[in-house]
C-alpha positions, 0 to 999 in steps of 0.5 A, a space after each residue: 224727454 220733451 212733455 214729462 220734461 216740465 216738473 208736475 205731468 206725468 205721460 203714458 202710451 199703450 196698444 189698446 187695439 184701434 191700430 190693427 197691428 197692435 202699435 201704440 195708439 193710446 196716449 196720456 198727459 197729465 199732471 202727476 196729482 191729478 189736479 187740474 191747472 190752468 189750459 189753453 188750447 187752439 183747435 181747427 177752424 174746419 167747421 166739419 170738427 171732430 167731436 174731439 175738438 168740440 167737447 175740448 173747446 165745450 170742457 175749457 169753457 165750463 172750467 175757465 180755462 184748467 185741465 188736468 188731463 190730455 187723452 188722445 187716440 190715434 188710428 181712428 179721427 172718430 169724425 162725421 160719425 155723429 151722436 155716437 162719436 160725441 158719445 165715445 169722446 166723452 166715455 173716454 173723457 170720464 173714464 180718464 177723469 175717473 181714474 185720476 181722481 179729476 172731474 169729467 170736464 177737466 179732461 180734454 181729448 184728441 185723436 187723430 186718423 180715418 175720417 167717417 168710421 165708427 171709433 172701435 170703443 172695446 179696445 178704449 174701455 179696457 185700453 184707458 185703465 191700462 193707460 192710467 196705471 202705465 203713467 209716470 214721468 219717465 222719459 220713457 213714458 213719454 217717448 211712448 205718449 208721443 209714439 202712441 200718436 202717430 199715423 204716417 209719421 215715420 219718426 216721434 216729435 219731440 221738444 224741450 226748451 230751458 226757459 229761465 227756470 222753468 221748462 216747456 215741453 211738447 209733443 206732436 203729430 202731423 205728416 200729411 193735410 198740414 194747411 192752417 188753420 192750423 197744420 193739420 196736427 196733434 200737439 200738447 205743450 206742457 210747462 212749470 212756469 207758474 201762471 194765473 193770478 196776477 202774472 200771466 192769466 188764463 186768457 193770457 195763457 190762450 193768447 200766447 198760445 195762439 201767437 205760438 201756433 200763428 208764427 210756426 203751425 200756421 206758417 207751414 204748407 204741405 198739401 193744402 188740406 185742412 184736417 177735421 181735427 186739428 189741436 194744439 193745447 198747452 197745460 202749465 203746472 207751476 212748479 217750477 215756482 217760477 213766473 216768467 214774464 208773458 214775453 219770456 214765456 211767449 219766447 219759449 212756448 214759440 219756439 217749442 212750436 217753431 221746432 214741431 212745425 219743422 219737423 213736421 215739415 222735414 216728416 211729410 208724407 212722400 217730401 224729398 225736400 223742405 223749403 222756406 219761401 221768404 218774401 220780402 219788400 211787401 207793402 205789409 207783412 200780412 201781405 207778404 205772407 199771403 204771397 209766400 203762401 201762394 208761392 209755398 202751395 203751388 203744385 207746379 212749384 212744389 214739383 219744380 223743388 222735386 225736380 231740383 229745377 230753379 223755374 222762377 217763372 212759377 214763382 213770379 206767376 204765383 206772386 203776380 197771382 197773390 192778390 197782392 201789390 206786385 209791379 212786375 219791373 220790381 220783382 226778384 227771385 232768389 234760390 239759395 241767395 243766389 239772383 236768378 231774377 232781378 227785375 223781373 227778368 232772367 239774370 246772369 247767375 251761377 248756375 252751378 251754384 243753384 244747382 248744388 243747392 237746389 240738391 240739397 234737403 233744404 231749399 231757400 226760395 227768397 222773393 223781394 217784391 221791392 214795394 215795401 217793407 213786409 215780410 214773412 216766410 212759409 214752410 213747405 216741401 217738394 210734392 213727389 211720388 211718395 205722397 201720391 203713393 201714400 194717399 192714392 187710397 184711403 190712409 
């Protein structure tokens, strides 16, 4: 169970013909009243921005932050398609509030798949009356919200974190152009915690959030790609009666996010491997996470992690290339916690002990820059045939 999780929201997700195959590719969140609730929500910074993220960012507005409903669409990114996909996005957001009993405006929407084609709406206008009757708060229905949003996934990503009495749930999407900001993605957040007012308000709500995503999506590279439609948003009921403090909740909605970011990583399109890059000893922590992003999106390293290949040399390279304070004589590399560079040079190690972790699925690359105390790390994968395959023609 992960979105309907969360007392108060309800989830469906149907085939309505975008997908040719007939796959699910019609999802819905939305409280079970129809009633909206306080919202946030984090988008692309790609300034070429579907017109999903546009009318979302324009309806949190003219609400003060509140929504009662989450529409997405996989199959189509129904982006640089102009007046017509500004137009289809918001049929989809009327036609969604309509049958809820909501205003237009307190409907937000996503979508996620092939840039530059006109989005089939036929399928849409007969697929959302059915998406509406579908929705319940099974745990099925939302297994099928979070199936309805897939692309290259290969498996749901699902999450639900046990706050102090209250809950936060989540689904998301994302395989392939995961580079911030943010990871290239599909996410919704939903929790019971009670919010506004004098606990924790609207703006603080979206404050949260973009902590959230900064700390897990935002620390997270598999191609170095920036999607055009890039969404993260939360909803929050308030049914569980409970008001967390901002930390409680800053604590649960992180790690709803942290646990999605992982497994979008672990899902990435042709990926063999999955690898923390943790730099440490940085003059500052934003200077640390720009030299683990330099190491994370390296081709030649992210091959060298395909290869199972300990090349430190790459790593220094893109450390001393990072921008950043770097002294040579200072530097050591690390696979798996075992030194294979100490002051900038190749060091006695257990090779053997290298190898056996550089076999593994999940590989720990640890830099000390020893000029500070910064740090930060990033996610990222190996890049390997599977990903050329993948993305060689238009997907």
């Amino acid at each position: 169970m992960s979105v309907t999780g969360p007392l108060g929201f309800v989830a469906a997700g149907v085939a309505c013909g975008i997908k040719a195959a007939g796959q699910l590719d019609l999802a819905l969140v939305a409280t079970d009243d129809g009633t909206a609730v306080p919202a946030a929500g984090v988008f692309t910074a790609n300034r070429a921005a579907a017109p999903s993220v546009q009318l979302s960012r324009r309806h949190l507005v003219a609400t003060g932050g509140r929504a009662a409903a989450v529409v997405l669409s996989s199959g189509n990114a129904n982006a640089a398609t102009g007046a017509r996909g500004m137009h289809d996005v918001e049929a989809m957001c009327a036609a969604t509030a309509a049958g809820l009993g909501a205003m237009t405006e307190e409907v937000l929407v996503a979508q996620t798949g092939l840039i530059g084609i006109p989005l089939p709406v036929g399928p849409l206008g007969s697929g959302i009356p059915v998406l509406l009757d579908a929705r319940s708060g099974s745990r099925q229905a939302a297994a099928d919200a979070a199936t309805a949003i897939m692309t290259t996934d290969t498996v749901r990503k699902e999450v639900l974190v046990e706050g102090e009495g209250f809950r936060v749930g989540a689904m998301a999407k994302g395989a392939a152009m995961l580079e911030p900001s943010m990871a290239t993605m599909l996410a919704v957040l939903t929790t019971d915690a009670q919010v506004g007012d004098a606990q924790v308000g609207d703006t603080l709500l979206g404050d949260l959030l973009r902590h959230s995503v900064e700390g897990s999506f935002n620390r997270m590279t598999v191609d170095g790609c920036m999607s055009t439609n890039d969404t993260v948003l939360v909803l929050a009921s308030g049914r569980s009666g409970v008001a967390p403090g901002a930390g409680a909740l800053a604590e649960a909605l992180g790690e709803a996010c942290q646990q999605l970011a992982a497994s979008m990583a672990a899902d990435a399109e042709g990926a063999t491997k999955v690898a923390h890059v943790v730099v440490e000893g940085a003059v500052s922590d934003d200077e640390a996470h720009r030299a683990a992003r330099k190491v994370a999106g390296s081709l030649l390293v992210k091959c060298s992690l395909n290869g199972e290949d300990p090349y430190w040399g790459r790593v220094v390279s893109e450390l001393g290339s990072a921008g950043v304070g770097f002294e040579l004589d200072r530097v050591q590399v690390s696979y798996g916690g075992v030194a294979v560079c100490r002051a900038g040079v190749s060091v006695e190690h257990d090779a053997a002990a290298v190898r056996r972790h550089m076999a593994g699925r999940s590989i720990t690359i640890t830099c000390g820059l020893g000029i500070g105390a910064g740090r930060a790390a990033v996610l990222t994968t190996d890049l390997g045939h599977g990903y050329i395959d993948e993305n060689r023609g238009t997907s």
